[in-house]
N, C-alpha and C positions, 0 to 999 in steps of 0.2 A: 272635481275630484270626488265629490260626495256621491254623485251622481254615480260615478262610474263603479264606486264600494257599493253602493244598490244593486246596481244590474248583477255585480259579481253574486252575491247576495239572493238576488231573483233567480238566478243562472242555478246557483247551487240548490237552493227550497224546488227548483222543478227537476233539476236530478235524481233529489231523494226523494221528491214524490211519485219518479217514475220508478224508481229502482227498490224503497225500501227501507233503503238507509238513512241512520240518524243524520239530522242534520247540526248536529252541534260537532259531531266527530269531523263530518266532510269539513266543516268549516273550520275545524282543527289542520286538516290534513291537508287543504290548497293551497298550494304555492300562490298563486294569483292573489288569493283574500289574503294570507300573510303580507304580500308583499304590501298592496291594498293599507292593511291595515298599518303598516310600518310607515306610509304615507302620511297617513291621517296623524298618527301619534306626530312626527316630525313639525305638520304642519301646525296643529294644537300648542306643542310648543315654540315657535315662530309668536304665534298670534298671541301669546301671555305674554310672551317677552314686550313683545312691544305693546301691550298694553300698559304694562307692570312699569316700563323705562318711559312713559306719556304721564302716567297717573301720580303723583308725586305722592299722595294721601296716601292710595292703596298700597304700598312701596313702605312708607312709613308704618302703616297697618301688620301688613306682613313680618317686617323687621322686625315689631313692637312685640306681637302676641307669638309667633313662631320661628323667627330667628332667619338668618341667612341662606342657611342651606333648603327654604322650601321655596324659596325666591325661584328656585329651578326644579322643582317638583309640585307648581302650585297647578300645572295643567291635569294633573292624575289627580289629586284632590277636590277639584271642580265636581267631578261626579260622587264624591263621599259626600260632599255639601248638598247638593243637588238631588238625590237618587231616589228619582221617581216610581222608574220599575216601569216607562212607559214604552211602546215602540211605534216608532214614527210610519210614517206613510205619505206619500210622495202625493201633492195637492194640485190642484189647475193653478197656474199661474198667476190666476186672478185672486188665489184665498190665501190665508193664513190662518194663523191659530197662535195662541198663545197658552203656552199651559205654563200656570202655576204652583 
């Protein structure tokens, strides 16, 4: 899935390089990266869920310091805690990276 929000991503940065135009509007105005993007969100949520419903601590954590209702909003707050300000780049197969 990630892969495939890249290319769209890649697709649009060489539109506007050929044409001109911003690319933070193109990437406003694509049906495909919306859709794209409505993916990703979905799946973001899926993947807390089921960490949040495995981790019994983290569960309790949440509960303790922010209450119920972030229990379902905790995938959008991941990047408040997080926010690097960094953007990735798609690696050989053989690396990785760790940024902290």
């Amino acid at each position: 899935m990630t892969d495939h929000h890249l290319e769209i991503y890649d697709r649009l940065c060489q539109e506007c390089k050929s044409s001109g135009a911003d690319l933070k509007d193109q990437i406003a105005i694509d049906e495909e990266m919306k859709t794209s993007v409505l993916e990703l969100e979905e799946t973001m949520k899926v993947m807390m869920r089921e960490v949040i419903s495995r981790d019994e601590r983290l569960r309790k954590a949440i509960l303790t310091y922010y209450g119920e209702s972030f229990l379902d909003s905790l995938w959008i707050q991941i990047h408040d805690f997080f926010n690097h300000d960094y953007v990735g780049h798609r690696l050989e197969d053989d690396q990785s990276w760790v940024v902290d």
